[in-house]
C-alpha positions as CSV (number, residue, x, y, z in Angstrom):
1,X,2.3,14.5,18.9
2,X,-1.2,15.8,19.4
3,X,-1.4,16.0,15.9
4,X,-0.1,12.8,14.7
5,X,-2.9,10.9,16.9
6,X,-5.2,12.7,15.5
7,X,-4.3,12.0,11.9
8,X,-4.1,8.1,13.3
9,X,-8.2,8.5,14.8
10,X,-9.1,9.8,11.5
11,X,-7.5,7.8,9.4
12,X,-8.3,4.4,11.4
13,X,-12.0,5.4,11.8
14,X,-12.6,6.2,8.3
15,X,-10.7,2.9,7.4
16,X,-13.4,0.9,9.7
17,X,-16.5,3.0,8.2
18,X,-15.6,2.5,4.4
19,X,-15.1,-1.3,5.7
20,X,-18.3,-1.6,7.1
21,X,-19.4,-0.2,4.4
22,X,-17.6,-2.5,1.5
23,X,-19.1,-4.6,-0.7
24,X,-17.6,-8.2,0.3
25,X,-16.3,-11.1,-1.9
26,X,-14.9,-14.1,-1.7
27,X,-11.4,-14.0,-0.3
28,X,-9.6,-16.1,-3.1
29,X,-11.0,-13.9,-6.1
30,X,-8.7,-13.0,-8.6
31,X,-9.7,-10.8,-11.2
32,X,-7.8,-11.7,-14.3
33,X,-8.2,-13.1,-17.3
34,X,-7.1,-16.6,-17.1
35,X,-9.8,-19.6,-17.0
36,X,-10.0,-21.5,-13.3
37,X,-7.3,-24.6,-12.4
38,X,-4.6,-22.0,-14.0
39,X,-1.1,-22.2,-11.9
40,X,-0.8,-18.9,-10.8
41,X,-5.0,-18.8,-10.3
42,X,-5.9,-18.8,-6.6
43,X,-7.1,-21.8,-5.7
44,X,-10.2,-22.3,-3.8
45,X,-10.0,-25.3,-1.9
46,X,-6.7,-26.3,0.6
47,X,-4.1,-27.4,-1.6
48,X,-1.6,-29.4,-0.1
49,X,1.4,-29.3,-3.2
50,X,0.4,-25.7,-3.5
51,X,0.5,-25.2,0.1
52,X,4.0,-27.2,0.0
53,X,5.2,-25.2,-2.8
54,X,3.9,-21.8,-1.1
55,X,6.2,-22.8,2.1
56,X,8.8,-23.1,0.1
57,X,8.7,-19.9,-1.9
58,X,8.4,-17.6,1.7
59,X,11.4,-19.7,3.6
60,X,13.8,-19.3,0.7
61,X,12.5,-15.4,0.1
62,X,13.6,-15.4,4.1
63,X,16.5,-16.8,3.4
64,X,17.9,-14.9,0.3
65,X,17.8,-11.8,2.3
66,X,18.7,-12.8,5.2
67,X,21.7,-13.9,2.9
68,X,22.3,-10.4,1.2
69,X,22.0,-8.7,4.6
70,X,24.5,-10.7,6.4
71,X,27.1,-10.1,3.4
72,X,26.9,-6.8,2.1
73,X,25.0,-4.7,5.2
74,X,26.4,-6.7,8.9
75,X,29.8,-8.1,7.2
76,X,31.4,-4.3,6.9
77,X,29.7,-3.2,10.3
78,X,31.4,-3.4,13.3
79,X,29.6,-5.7,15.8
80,X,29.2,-5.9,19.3
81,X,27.2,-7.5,22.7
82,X,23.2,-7.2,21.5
83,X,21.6,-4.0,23.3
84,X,19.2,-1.4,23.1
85,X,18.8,2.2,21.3
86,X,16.3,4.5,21.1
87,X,16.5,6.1,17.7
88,X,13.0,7.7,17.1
89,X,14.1,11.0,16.8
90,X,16.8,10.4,14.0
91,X,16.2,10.6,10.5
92,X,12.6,12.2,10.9
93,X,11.3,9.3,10.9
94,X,12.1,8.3,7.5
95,X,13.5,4.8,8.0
96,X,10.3,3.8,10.5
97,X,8.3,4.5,7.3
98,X,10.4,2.2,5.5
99,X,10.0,0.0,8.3
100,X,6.3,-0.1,7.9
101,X,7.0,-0.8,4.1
102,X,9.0,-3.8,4.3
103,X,6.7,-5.2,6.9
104,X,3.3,-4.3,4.7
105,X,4.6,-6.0,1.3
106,X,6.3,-9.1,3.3
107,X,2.9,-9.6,4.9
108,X,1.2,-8.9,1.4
109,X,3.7,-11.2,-0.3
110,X,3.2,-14.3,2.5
111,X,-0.8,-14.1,2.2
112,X,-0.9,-13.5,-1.6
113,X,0.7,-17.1,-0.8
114,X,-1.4,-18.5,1.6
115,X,-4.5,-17.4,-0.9
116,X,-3.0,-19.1,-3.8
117,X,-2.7,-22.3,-1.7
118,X,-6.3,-22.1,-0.8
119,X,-5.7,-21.6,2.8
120,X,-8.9,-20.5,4.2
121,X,-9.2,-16.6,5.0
122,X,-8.3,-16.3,8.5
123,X,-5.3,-18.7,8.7
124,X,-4.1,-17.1,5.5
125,X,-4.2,-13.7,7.7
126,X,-2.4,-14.7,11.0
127,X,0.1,-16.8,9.1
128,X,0.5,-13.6,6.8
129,X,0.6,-11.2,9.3
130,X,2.9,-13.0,11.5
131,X,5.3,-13.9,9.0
132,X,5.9,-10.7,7.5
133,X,6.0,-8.7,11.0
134,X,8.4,-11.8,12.2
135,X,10.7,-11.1,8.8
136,X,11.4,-7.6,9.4
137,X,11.8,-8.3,13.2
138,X,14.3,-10.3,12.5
139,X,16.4,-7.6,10.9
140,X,15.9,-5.3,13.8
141,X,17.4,-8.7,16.4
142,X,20.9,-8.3,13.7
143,X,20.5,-4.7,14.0
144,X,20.8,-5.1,18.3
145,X,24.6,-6.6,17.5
146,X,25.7,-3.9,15.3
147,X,27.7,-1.3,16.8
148,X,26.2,1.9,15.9
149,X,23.0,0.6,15.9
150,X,20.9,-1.4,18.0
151,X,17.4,-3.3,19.0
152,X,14.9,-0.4,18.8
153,X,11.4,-0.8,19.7
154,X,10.1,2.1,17.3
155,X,11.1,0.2,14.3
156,X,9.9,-3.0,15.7
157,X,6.4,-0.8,16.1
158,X,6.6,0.4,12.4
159,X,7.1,-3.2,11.5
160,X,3.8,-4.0,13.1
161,X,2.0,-0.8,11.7
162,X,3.4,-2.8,8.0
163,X,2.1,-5.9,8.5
164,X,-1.6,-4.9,10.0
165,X,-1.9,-2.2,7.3
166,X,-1.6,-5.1,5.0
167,X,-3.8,-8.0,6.9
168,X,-6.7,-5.1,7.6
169,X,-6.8,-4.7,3.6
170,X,-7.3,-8.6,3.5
171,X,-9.8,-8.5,6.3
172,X,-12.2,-5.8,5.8
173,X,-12.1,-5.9,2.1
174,X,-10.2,-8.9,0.5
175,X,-8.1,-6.7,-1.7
176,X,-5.2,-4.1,-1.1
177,X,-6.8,-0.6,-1.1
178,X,-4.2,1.5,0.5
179,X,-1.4,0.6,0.0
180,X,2.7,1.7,0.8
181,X,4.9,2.2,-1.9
182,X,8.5,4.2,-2.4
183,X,9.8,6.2,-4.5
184,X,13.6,7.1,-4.8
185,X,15.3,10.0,-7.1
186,X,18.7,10.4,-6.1
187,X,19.6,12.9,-4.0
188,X,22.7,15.5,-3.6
189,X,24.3,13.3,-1.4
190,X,24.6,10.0,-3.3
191,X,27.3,10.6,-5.2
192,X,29.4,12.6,-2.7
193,X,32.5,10.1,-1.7
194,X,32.8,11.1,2.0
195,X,29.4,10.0,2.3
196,X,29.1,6.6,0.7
197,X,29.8,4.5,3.9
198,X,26.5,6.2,5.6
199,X,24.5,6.4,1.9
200,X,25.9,3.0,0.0
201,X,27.9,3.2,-3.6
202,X,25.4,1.5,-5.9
203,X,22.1,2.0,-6.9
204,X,20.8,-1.0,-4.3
205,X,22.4,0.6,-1.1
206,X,21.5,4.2,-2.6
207,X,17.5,3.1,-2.8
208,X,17.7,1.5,0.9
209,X,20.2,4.0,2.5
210,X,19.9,7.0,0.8
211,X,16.9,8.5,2.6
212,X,17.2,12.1,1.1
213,X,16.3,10.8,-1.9
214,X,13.0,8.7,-1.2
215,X,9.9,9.6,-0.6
216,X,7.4,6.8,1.1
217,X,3.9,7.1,-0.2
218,X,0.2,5.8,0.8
219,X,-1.4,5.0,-2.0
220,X,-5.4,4.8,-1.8
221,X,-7.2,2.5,-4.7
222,X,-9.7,5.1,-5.6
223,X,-11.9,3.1,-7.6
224,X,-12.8,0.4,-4.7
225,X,-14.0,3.2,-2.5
226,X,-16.2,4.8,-5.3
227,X,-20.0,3.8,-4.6
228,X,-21.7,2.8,-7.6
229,X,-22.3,4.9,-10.4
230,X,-21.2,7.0,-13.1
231,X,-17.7,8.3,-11.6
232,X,-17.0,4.5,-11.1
233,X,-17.3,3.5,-14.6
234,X,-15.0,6.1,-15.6
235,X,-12.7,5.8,-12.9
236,X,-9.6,4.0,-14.1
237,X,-9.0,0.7,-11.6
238,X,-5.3,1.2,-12.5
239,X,-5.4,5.3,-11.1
240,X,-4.6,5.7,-7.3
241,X,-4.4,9.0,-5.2
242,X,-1.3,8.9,-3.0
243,X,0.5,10.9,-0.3
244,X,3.8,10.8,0.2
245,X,6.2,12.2,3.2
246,X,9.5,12.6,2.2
247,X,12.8,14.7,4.5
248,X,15.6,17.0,3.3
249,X,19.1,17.5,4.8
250,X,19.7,13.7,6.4
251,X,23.1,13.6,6.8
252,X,23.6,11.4,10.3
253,X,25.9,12.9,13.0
254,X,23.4,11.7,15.9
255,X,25.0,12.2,18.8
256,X,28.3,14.0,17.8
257,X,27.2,17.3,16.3
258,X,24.5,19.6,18.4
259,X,20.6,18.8,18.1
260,X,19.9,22.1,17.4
261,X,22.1,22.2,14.5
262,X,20.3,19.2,13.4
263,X,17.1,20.8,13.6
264,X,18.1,23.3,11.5
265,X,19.5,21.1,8.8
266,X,16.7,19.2,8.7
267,X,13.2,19.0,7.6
268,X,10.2,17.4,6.7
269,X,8.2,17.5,3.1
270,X,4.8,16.2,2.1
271,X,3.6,15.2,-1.4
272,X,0.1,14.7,-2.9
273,X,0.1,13.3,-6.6
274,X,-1.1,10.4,-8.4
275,X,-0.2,6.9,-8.6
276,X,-0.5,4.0,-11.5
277,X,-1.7,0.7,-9.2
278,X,0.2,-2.0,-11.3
279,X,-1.5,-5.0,-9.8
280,X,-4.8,-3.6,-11.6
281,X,-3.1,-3.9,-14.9
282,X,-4.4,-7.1,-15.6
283,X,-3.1,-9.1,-19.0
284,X,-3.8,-12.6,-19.6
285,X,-0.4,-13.6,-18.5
286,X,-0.4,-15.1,-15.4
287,X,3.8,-14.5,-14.7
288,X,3.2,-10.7,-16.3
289,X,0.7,-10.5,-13.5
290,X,2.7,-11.5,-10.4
291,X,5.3,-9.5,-11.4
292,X,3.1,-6.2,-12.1
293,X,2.0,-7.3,-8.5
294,X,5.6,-7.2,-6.9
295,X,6.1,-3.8,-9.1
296,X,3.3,-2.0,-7.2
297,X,6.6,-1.6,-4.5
298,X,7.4,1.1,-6.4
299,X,5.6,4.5,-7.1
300,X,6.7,5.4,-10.6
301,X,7.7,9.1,-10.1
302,X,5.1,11.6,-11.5
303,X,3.9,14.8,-11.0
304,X,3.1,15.8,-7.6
305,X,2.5,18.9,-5.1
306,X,5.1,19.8,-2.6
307,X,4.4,21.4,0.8
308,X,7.6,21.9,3.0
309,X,8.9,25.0,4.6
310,X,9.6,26.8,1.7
311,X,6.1,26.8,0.6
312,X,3.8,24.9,-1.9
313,X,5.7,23.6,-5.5
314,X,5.2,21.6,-8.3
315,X,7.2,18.8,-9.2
316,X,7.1,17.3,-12.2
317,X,8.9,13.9,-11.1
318,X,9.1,12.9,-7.7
């Protein structure tokens, strides 16, 4: 624990520095290549059909999940009187980091919004970050029904650690320069019958369920942090450096099967590789651009290093 609070100083004081440090813009620039008044162009100044239209787009994104989940997660799940559980120490932690990741890209989504409407900077921020932490909260309310889960206040912390990751990009430097992304390979345990009511049966449930098989990255935008200069103008805006923490051996049984046999079932694995940053792939295509945008999710698997308890490794795709 000592050491994961030190990691969190570290990493939140050299956030602050490099912010203090950053050269600022203004909030609703959008570097493309598309002349200004274009639809999917930020738009400067408050704009009431956009901000109409924007209101619309988040409510029905709410609801189209909220959709999904209730009839293909809650509909097979036994329910029961809303109540509390404590689950930090299951699944190493791997569904708080996805946690953190739905919260991040629906607060990213919500201001991308709110800066397209031309909402000014610090509304487009609380109305961001509150709608995406909100979002994912929700899930974790549904969750306090289910049977063999329950409300638990860890996620509902990893769904706040999401949403400021992705309202301190907007604040200190008006663009997304770390960033959370997943990747997902499919594990051993996928495919395996028994198994498919705790890992899902298609490729959907797999990526969300199967957590053997993902591996949650943060991905830094290298080039924004380079100070002027000659490494700058070679540095590609598209190339990220990322680090990724995946886990090995999930396989449930919280509860019924002895924590020490968990313990040794299970362990932790870290990753340190590259990372293409789709949303810096800019085209003249204003649709190719959001949906490069909503791509950047995803890290596309690529080479990276492993370090677990087996030792250091190459991978060529994870």
């Amino acid at each position: 624990m000592r050491m994961y609070r030190f990691v969190l100083t570290c990493l939140l004081s050299w956030v602050l520095f490099a912010g203090l440090r950053a050269q600022q813009r203004a909030f609703h620039y959008q570097h493309d290549f598309r002349p200004q008044g274009a639809f999917f162009q930020n738009d400067t100044l408050p704009n009431p059909a956009r901000k109409r239209t924007a209101i619309g787009a988040a409510a029905s994104g709410y609801v189209v999940t909220g959709l999904y989940l209730g009839f293909n997660w809650y509909a097979n799940e036994p329910l029961t009187r809303f109540h509390f559980f404590n689950d930090w120490r299951e699944w190493q932690q791997i569904d708080k980091f996805g946690h953190a990741l739905g919260g991040y890209h629906a607060t990213k989504w919500v201001t991308g919004l709110c800066k397209w409407s031309g909402m000014p900077k610090r509304q487009s921020l609380v109305v961001g970050g509150v709608s995406g932490f909100m979002a994912m909260s929700t899930i974790e309310v549904l969750d306090g029904f289910g049977e063999g889960w329950g409300f638990s206040w860890p996620d509902i912390g990893a769904n706040f650690v999401g949403a400021s990751l992705a309202v301190t990009n907007q604040a200190l430097w008006n663009e997304d320069r770390i960033q959370l992304k997943v990747s997902w390979l499919p594990s051993p345990y996928a495919r395996v019958d028994s198994l498919q009511r705790l890992f899902g049966s298609t490729p959907v449930e797999w990526l969300l369920k199967d957590y053997n098989g993902q591996t949650l990255w943060m991905s830094f935008r290298v080039h924004s942090f380079l100070p002027e200069g000659r490494l700058k103008t070679i540095w590609p805006r598209w190339l990220n450096v990322a680090a990724g923490y995946g886990a090995e051996g999930l396989l449930g049984n919280y509860g019924r099967e002895p924590w020490a046999a968990i313990q040794a079932r299970e362990y932790r694995q870290y990753y340190l590789g590259l990372d293409v940053d789709f949303s810096q792939i800019r085209t003249r295509s204003g649709f190719l651009n959001s949906l490069l945008s909503v791509a950047s999710i995803f890290r596309v698997p690529m080479p990276a290093v492993r370090f677990d308890q087996q030792g250091v490794s190459f991978r060529v795709l994870q």
